[in-house]
C-alpha positions as CSV (number, residue, x, y, z in Angstrom):
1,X,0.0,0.0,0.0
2,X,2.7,2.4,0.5
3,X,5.2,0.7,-0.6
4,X,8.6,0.8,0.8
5,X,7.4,3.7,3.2
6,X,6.2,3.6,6.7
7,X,2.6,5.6,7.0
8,X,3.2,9.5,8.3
9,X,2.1,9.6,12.1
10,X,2.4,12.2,14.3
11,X,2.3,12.4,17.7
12,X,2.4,15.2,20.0
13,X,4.8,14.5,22.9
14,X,3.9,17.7,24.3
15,X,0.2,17.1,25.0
16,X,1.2,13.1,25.8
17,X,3.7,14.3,28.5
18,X,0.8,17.0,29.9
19,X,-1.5,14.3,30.2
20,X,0.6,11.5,31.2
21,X,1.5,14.1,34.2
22,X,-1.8,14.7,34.8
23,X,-2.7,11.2,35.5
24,X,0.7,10.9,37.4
25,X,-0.2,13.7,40.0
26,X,-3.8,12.3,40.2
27,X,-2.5,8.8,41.2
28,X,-0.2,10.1,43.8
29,X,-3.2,12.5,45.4
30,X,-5.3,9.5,45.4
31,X,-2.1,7.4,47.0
32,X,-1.6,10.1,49.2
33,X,-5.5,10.3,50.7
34,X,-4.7,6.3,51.4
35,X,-1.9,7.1,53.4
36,X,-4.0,9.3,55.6
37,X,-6.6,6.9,55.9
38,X,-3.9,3.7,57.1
39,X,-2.5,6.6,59.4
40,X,-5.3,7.8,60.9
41,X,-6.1,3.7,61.0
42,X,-2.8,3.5,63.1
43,X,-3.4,6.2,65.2
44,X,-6.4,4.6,66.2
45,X,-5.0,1.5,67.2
46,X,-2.1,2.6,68.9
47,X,-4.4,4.6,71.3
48,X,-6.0,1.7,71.7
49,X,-3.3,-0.4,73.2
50,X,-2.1,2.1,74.5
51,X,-5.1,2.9,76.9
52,X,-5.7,-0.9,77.7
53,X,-1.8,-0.8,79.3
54,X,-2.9,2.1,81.0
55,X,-5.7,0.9,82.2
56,X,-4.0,-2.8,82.8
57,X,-1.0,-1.4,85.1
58,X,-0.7,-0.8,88.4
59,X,2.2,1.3,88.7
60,X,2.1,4.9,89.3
61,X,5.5,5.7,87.1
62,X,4.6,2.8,84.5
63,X,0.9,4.5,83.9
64,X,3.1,7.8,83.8
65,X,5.6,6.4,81.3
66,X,2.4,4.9,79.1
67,X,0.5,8.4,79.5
68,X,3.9,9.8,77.7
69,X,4.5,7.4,75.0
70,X,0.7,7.6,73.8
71,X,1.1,11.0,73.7
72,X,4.3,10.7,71.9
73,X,2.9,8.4,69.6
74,X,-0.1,10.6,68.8
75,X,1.9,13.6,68.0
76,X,4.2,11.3,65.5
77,X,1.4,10.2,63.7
78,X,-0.4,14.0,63.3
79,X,3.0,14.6,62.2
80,X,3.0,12.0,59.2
81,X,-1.1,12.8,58.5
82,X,-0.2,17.0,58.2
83,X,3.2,15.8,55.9
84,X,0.6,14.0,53.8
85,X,-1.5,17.1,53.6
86,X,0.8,19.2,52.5
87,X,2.0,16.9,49.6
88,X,-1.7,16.9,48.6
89,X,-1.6,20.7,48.2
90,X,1.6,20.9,46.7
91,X,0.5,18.0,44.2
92,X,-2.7,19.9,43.5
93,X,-0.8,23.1,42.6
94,X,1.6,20.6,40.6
95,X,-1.5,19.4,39.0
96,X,-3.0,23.0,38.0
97,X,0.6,23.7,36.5
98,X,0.4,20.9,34.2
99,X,-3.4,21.7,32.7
């Protein structure tokens, strides 16, 4: 049909690299929100246990040293959750920069 020629396509890299990056920075907010969730998950179990050897102790210093480390442990995972929110917003204005 066209003999010893290849057929004449053209692609656009430009608008293939926009929207591959589009879908790339949708992925990672949607990756993102599921890291908040398993967090939030974790935080919720470690408060847990953490409240049953509280409430499982008899020890002045050990409920004390438990009081501390659930607090502790709360703060760290805040700490990963508001991380996770701020790559959201900084993917989102990533995202608006691509369209």
């Amino acid at each position: 049909m066209w003999g010893n020629r290849a057929p004449h396509i053209t692609i656009n890299f430009k608008k293939l690299y926009v929207y591959m990056n589009k879908e790339y920075y949708k992925k990672k907010i949607i990756d993102l929100r599921a890291n908040i969730a398993k967090e939030k998950e974790a935080k919720k179990r470690d408060n847990e246990r953490y409240a049953g050897l509280i409430k499982g102790t008899s020890s002045t210093s050990s409920k004390a040293s438990y009081r501390k480390n659930k607090i502790d442990a709360a703060a760290a995972h805040d700490r990963r959750i508001e991380g996770w929110k701020n790559e959201i917003e900084h993917t989102k204005d990533a995202l608006k920069r691509a369209k």
